[in-house]
C-alpha positions in Angstrom: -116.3 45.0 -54.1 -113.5 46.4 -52.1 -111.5 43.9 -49.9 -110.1 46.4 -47.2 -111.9 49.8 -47.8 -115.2 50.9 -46.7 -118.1 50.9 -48.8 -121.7 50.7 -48.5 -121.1 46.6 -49.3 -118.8 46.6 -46.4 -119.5 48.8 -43.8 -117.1 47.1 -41.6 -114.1 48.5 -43.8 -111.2 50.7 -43.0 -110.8 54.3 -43.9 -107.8 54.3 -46.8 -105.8 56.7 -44.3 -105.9 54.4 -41.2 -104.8 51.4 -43.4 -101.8 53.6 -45.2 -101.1 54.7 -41.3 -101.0 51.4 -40.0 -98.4 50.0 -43.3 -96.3 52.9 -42.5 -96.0 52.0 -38.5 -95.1 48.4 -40.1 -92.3 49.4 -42.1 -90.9 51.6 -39.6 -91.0 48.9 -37.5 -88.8 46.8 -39.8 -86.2 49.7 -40.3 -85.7 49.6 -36.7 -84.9 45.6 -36.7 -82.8 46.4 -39.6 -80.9 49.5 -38.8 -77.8 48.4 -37.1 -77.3 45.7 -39.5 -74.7 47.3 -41.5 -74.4 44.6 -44.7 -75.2 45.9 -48.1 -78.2 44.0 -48.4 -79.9 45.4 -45.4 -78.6 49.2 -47.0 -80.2 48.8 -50.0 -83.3 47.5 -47.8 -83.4 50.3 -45.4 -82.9 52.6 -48.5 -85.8 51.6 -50.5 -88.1 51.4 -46.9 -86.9 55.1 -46.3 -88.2 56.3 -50.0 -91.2 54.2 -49.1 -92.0 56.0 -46.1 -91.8 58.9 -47.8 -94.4 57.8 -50.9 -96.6 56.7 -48.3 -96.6 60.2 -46.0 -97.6 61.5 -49.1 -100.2 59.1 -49.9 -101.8 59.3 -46.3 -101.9 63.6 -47.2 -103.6 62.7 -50.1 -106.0 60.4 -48.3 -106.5 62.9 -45.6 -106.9 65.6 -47.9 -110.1 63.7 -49.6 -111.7 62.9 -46.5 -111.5 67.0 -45.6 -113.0 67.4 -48.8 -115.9 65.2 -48.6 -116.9 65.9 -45.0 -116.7 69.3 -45.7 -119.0 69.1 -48.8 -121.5 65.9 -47.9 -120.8 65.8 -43.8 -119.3 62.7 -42.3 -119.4 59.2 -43.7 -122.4 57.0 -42.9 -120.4 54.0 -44.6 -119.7 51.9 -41.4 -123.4 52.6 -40.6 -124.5 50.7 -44.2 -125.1 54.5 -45.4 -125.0 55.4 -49.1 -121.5 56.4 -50.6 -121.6 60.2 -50.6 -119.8 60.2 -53.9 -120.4 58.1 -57.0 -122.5 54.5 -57.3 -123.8 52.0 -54.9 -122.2 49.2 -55.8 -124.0 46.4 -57.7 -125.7 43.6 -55.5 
């Protein structure tokens, strides 16, 4: 069973995009607390968020890319309506 995602066990899920959206608008919000802090620590900090950001751009692409594919090839989701998965297996009851 999925904990965030939707799925036809949890209609009430989030699309893998939005949640990857929201984390990024998170982090940036923490580089801007962070970004006049000139110490080494909060460098290294606001380097590793910044390579971050950038991993997760590209995951959200990749997310959005899938989501193009499969409305394209099955139509729109019916997930957060208890609809079956339009790719692989119903999960397991």
């Amino acid at each position: 069973m999925t904990h965030f995602l939707r799925s036809d066990k949890k209609p009430e899920g989030h699309k893998l995009e939005d949640l990857l959206m929201q984390l990024r608008a998170d982090i940036l919000h923490r580089c801007e607390v962070i970004a006049a802090d000139p110490r080494p620590e909060a460098l290294h900090v606001m380097s590793n968020n910044v390579k971050i950001l950038g991993l997760m751009s590209d995951a959200i692409n990749l997310a959005l890319d899938s989501t193009r594919v499969l409305d394209r090839a099955f139509g729109p989701s019916q997930a957060a309506q208890g609809g079956p998965p339009r790719i692989g297996k119903s999960e397991a009851a």
